[in-house]
N, C-alpha and C positions, 0 to 999 in steps of 0.2 A: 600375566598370571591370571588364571581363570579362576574368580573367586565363585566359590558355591551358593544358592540364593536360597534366599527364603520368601516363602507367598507371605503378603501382609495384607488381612482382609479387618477388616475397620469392623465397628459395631453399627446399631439402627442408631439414623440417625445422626452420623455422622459421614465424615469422607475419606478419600487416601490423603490427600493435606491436614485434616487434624488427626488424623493416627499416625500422620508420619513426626507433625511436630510432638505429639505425647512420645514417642517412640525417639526421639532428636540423641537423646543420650545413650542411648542404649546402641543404635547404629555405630554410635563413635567409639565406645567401647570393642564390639565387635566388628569395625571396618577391619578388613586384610583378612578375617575368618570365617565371615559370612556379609551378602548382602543383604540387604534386607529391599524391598523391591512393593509397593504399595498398588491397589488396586482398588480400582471404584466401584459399589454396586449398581446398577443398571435405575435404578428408582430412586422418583425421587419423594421426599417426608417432611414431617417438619423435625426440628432439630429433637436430638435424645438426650438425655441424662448429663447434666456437667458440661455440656457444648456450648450453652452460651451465658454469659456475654462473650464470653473471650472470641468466641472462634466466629464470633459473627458475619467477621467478611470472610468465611470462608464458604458460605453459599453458595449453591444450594447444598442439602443435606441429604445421605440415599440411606435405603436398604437394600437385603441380598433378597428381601422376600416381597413379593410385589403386594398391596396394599388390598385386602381384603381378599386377597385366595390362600386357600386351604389344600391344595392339589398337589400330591405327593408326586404325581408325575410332573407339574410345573417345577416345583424342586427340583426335579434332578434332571431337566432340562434347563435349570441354573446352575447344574453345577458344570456339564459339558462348556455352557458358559465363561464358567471362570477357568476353565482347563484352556477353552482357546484364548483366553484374555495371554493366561502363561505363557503357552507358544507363541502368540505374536511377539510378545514381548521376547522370545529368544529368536526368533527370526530380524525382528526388528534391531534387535543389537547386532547379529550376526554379519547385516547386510550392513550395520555403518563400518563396523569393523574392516570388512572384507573393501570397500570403497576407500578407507583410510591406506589399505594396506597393512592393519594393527593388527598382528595374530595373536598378541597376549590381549587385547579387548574383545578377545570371542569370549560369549558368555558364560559364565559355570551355570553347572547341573543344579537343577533344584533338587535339594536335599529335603527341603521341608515346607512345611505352612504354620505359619500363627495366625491366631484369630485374636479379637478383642470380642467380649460380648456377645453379641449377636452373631459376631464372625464366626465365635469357636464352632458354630452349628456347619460352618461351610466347611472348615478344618474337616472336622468330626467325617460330615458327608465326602469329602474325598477320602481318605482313608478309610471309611468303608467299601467307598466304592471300588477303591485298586482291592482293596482285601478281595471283594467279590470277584475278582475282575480275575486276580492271582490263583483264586480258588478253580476257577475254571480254565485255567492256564491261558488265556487271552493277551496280548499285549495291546497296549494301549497307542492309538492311534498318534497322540503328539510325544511319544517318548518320553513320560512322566512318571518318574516310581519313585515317591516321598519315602525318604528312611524315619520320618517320625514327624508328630504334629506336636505344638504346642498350643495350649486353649487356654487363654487369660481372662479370669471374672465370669466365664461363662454358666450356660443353663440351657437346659431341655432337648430335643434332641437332634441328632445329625440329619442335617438340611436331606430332604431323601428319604427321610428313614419312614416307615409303615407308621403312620400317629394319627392320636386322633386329632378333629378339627380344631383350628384355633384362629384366631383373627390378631393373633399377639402381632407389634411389628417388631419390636426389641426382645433380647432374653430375660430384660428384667421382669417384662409383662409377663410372659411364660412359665407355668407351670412344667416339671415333667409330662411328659405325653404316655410314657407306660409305669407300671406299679413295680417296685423293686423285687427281681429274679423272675419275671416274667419273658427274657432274651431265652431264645436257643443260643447253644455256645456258639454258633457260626457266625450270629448277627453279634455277639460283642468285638470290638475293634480291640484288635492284639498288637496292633503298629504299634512301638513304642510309643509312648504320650508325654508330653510333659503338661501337668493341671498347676496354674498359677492362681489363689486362692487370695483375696484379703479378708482377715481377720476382721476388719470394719465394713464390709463392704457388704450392704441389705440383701442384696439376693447371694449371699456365704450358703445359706442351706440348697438353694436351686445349684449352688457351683458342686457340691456337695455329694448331691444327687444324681447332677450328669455323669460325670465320675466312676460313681457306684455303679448305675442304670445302662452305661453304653460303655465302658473302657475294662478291657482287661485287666485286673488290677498288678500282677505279676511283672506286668511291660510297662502300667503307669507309673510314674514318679508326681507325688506333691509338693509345690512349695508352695507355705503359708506364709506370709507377709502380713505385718502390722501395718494394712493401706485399707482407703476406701476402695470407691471403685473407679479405678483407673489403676494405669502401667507403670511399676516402679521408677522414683527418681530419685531416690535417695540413696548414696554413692552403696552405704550395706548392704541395701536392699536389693540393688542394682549388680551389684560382684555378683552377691549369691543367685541371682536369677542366669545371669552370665557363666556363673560355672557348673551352674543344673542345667540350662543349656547343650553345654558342651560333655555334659557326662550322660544327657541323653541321646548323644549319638554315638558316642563310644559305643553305648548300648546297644544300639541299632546295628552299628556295623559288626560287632558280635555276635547280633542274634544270625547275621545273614549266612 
């Protein structure tokens, strides 16, 4: 049975091993409906926000944004990046599968991306970029067309997007990059979204803002959580994220 995946892009300063262990219960909740599938950013940092002690021996620690540049075309020469990071990864299964003989271990389609943090900016940046990509009726070279993004705890803008300079390496450090309703309607992202928000969590007004500044609101869905900043684990909090989830693709596959 070919289950359908989801991108898992980690925040700054962290990796796909501690975004996969914060993420541990939530996979098991959703194993047989989605997979969820972790991915590393290219650079390497010192560690970010809540990563240590605990995750100490999970060094080193990366971002998606390389360390002192501001280049909107380097951006989005990281996001091609993590698009062939995906296809290898469906290649790579495909070829174990097909050597097993296992034709229910061929891969399912990626339906989506989550991001943490810093990630949501990669999110955000691929679904602009297929928007744009759709808008000019192009198809996309590794066969990638996400039905909706999820951004959890995030801030500021999609990875790619026209901003001004910044030397942030995480989204906490981040500010917005543009002033609210200053988007033409083409540049806001109408993919369905889903924004995961903690009510404790210090950058609440940057999660806030991204939101407002760069998502459609019509297609977005919020949930708000009584969390810091990090990915629900408490079993409430956890259902509810699991069943907005799965009614954000309902949505998607509606809207198609």
């Amino acid at each position: 049975m070919e289950v359908p995946r989801i991108a898992c892009f980690h925040g700054g300063g962290s990796n796909s091993a501690v975004f996969a262990a914060q993420c541990k219960r939530l996979a098991q909740v959703l194993a047989g409906t989605y997979e969820l599938v972790f991915f590393d950013a290219p650079f390497e940092r010192g560690a970010g926000p809540g990563v240590l002690p605990h995750f100490a021996d999970c060094a080193p620690f990366r971002t998606w944004m390389r360390p002192g540049s501001d280049g909107r075309d380097e951006e989005e020469q990281g996001l091609v990046r993590v698009l062939k990071l995906m296809h290898a990864d469906t290649l790579r299964r495909g070829r174990a599968a097909r050597a097993r003989g296992d034709a229910a271990a061929e891969p399912g389609r990626w339906v989506a991306a989550m991001g943490f943090s810093q990630g949501t900016r990669v999110v955000g940046g691929l679904l602009r970029r297929q928007q744009a990509r759709l808008r000019l009726q192009q198809l996309d070279p590794f066969g990638i067309e996400l039905e909706f993004g999820i951004l959890c705890m995030g801030s500021s803008s999609p990875m790619g997007y026209e901003a001004e300079p910044t030397n942030a390496l995480d989204a906490s450090e981040a500010a917005p990059v543009v002033q609210m309703g200053q988007l033409i309607e083409e540049d806001v992202i109408a993919i369905p979204t889903l924004h995961l928000h903690g009510l404790r969590d210090p950058i609440l007004p940057k999660s806030r803002d991204q939101l407002a500044a760069y998502f459609e609101l019509d297609t977005a869905h919020l949930l708000e959580i009584n969390y810091h900043h990090a990915m629900p684990w408490y079993t409430h909090d956890l259902m509810d994220f699991v069943l907005t989830i799965n009614s954000t693709q309902k949505r998607a596959i509606m809207r198609v």
